[in-house]
N, C-alpha and C positions, 0 to 999 in steps of 0.2 A: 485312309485305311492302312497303306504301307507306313507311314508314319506312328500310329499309333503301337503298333504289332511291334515294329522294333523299340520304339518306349518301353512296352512292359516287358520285352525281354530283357532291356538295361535295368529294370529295376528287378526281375527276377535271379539277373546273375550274384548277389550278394549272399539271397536267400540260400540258390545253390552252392555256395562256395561254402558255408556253413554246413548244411545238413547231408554233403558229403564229404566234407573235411579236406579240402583241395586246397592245395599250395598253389602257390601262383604258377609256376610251371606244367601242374597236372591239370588245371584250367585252364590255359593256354592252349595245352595239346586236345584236351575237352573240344574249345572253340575252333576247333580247323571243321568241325565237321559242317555247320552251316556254310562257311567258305567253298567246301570239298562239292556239296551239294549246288551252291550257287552257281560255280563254275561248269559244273558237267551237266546244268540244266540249260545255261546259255546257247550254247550253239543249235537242241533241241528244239531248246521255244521258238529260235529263227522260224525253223521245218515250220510247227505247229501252228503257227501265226500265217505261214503263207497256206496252210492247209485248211485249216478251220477258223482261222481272223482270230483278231491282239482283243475281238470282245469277249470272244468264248473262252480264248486262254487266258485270259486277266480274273474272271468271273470264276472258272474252276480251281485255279490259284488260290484266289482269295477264302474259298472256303475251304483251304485245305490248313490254308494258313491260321484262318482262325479257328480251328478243328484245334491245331497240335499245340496251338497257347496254354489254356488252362493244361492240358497233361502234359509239360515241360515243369510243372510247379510237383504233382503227383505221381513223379516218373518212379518205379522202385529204387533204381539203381543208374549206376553210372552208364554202363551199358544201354540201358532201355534210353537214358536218357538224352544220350551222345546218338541213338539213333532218331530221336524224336529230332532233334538238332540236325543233322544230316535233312530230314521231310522238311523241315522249318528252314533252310536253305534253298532247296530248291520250287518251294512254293515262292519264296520271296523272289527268287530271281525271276519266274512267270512273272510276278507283279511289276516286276522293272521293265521287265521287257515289253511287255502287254501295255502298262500304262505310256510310256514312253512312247511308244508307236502310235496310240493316239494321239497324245500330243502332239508328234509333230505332224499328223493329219491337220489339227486345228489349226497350230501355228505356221504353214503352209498356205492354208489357205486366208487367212487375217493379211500375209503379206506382213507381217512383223514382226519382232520379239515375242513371247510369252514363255518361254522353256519355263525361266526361271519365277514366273507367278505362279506355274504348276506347281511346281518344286516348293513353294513356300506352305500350300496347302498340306503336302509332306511335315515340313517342319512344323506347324499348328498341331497337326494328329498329334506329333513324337511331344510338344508341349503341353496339350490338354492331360493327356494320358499321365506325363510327369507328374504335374499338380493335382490330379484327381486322384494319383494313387497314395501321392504324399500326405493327404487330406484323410483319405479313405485305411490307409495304416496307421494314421494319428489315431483317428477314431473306433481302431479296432478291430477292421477289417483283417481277414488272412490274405496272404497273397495268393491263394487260391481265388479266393472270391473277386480280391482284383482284376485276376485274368478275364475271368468268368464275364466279369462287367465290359470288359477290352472286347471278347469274341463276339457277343453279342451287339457291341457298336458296330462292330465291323458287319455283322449280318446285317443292320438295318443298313449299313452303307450299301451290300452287293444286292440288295431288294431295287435300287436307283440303276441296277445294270441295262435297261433298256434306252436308258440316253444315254450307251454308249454308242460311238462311231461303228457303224456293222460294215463288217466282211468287206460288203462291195464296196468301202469308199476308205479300205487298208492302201496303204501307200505299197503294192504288191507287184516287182517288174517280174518279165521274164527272164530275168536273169540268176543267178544260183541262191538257193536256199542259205547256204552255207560260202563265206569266204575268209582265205587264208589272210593273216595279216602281212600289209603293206606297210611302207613308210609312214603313211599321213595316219594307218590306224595304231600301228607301235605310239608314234607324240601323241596320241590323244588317248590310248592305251594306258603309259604310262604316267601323263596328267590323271586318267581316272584310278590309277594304280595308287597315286600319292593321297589323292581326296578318298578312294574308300578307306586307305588304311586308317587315317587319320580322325573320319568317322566310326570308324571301326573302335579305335584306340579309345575314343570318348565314348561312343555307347557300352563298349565291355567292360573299361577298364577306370572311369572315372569315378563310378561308385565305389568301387571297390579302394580305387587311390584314397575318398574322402574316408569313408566308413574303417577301413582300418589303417591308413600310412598317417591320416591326419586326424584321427580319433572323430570323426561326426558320428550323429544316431539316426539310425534307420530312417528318422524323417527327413534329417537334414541330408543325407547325402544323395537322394536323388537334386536338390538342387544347381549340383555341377550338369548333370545333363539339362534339367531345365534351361538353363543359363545361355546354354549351347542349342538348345533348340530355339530359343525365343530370339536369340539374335543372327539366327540362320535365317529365321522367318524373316527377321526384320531385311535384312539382306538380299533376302529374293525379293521382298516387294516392290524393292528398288531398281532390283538387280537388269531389266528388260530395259529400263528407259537410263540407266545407266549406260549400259553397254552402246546403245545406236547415239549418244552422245560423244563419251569417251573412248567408244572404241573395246571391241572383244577382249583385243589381249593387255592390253592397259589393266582391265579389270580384272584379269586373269592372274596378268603379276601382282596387282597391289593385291590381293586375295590371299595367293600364296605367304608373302612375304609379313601380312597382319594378322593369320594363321598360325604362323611361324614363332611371331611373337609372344600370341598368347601359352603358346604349349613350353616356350620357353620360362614364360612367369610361374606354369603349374610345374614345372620342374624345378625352379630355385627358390618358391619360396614356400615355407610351411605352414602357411595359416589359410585358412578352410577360407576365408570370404577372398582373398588373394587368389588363393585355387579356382573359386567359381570365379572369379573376372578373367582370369585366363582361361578358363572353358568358356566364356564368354565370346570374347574375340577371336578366340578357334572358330567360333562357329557364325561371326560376323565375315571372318576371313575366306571360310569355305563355303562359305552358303553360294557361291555363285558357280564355283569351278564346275560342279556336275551337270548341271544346266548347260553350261557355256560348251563344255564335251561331248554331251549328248545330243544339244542341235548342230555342232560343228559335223560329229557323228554321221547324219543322216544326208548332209550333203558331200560327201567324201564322192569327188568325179569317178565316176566309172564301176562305181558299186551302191546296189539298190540298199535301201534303208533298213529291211529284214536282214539286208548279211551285214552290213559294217556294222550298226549296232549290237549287236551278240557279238559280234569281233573286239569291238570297243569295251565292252561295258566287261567281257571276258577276262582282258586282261586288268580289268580295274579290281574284278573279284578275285584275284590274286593278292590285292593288296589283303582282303577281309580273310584269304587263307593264311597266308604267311603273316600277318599282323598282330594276331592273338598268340601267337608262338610263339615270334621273336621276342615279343613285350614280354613274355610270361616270362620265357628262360632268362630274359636279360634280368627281370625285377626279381627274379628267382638268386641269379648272380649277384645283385648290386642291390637296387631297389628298384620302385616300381616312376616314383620320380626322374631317375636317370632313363629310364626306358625313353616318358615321352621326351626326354631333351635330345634324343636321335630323332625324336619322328618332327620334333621341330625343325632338325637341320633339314630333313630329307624334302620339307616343307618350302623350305629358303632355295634348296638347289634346284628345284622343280620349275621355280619361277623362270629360269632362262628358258624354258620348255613353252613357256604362252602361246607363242605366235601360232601352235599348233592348231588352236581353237580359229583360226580364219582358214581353213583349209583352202585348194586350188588355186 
């Protein structure tokens, strides 16, 4: 469901950037508002998850989420639509937080790996969604109607909400709702800081890099995101029996560092099938890091799983604030090329950061 919802906003941001006439810096500053939202929902959803359980707030989330899809496509104006962006923000982050917390009920209780096979389910949505809408714009659909088709998956998906994990079986201590960041949540903070931005950088801004830095048409340029979703998928399916083989942070580094590489190739080189092999490997590279954060997250000694992860996932949604800006203003200064060859390095420097994911 979260997967598919942010697909069709990567492919609605193109649409937007045409029929309000936005430069890449006035979209940029446009995009802080789902970030602005994501963040100030986080430490909330902690509360609301130890009050009424991650099933009720995942379920009310998600219809809110697929409520404000199609009217992001219908919005009047920049206004109406940077606030629909803002609600679309913080519905997602219920979703993270919500889904997230069950998972690590399940994955608790297996006594093994799973984060990252969750997570691949993620990437499936964000890939279906690609290729159905690239199909369904071939053939003449509006990108209204595309949405329209996206909210309605997503309702048959929250109709399955009763096999969620309920209330009484929330990983829920007596200990605080809400907690202030520590050491072990800053490294895993800022491990998630690096991987949202950089999926951030791909969902917002990779259509837009094809469609006008490297001349693709409307059909073709969603498949830089495809590319990136399918081999994120492919990466988490791995990514669990990976890990209890090789090692958390092993996986952590080469992640960053193959990551790193691909956002470098979509920086140096100008040809549209080169660009999608580098959003390619951007997204073979990350598909594990959030996973490997997120269950590291939940065992942090001395703080229950409702406070470090809103702590954790907090400062990651900073990357998705500050991300869309800087890229904007920098592509705005230079181009939109040179933007991601920072988020490359910043990809490369992160790797010494691994070890973070073994917490205690």
């Amino acid at each position: 469901m979260a997967g598919m919802g942010v697909s069709t906003w990567a492919i609605i941001v193109p649409f937007t950037k045409i029929r309000f006439a936005l430069d890449d810096a006035t979209l940029g500053y446009i995009l802080l508002a789902p970030g602005v939202g994501g963040i100030l929902a986080m430490p909330v959803v902690g509360v609301l998850i130890k009050r009424f359980g991650s099933q009720t707030v995942l379920l009310t989330s998600g219809a809110i989420f697929g409520i404000v899809l199609p009217l992001l496509t219908i919005a009047p104006g920049r206004l109406a639509f940077t606030a629909l962006l803002f609600i679309f923000g913080i519905s997602f982050g219920g979703i993270d937080i919500g889904v997230n917390a069950q998972a690590v009920v399940i994955e608790g209780r297996s006594g093994r790996r799973l984060m990252s096979s969750f997570h691949a389910l993620f990437s499936f949505g964000a890939l279906t969604v690609a290729l159905a809408t690239s199909l369904l714009l071939k053939l003449g659909l509006s990108n209204l109607l595309c949405s329209v088709c996206c909210a309605a998956g997503i309702g048959l998906i929250l109709l399955q909400g009763r096999a969620l994990v309920p209330k009484s079986q929330d990983l829920i201590s007596e200990g605080p709702a809400l907690a202030l960041p520590n050491r072990a949540t800053l490294a895993l903070g800022l491990c998630c800081f690096a991987c949202f931005l950089t999926e951030g950088a791909v969902t917002d801004w990779s259509t837009i890099l094809l469609r006008f830095s490297r001349g693709a048409s409307f059909v073709t340029a969603p498949f830089g995101y495809a590319a990136f979703a399918v081999m994120m998928a492919f990466a988490r399916l791995g990514g669990d029996t990976l890990a209890m083989r090789h090692g958390a942070v092993r996986l952590m580094q080469v992640g960053c560092l193959l990551a790193g590489a691909g956002m470098l190739l979509v920086a140096s080189s100008p040809s549209v099938v080169a660009d999608i092999l580098g959003f390619a490997l951007v997204g073979l590279g990350t598909g594990n890091i959030a996973p490997l954060v997120f269950s590291a997250a939940a065992r942090i000694p001395g703080i229950p799983p409702t406070a470090s992860a809103p702590a954790v996932i907090s400062l990651g949604y900073a990357g998705f604030l500050l991300g869309p800006v800087v890229i904007g203003f920098i592509a705005n200064q230079f181009n939109l090329a040179f933007a991601m060859g920072l988020v490359a390095v910043l990809l490369i420097v992160i790797s010494s950061a691994a070890r973070a994911v073994e917490p205690g």
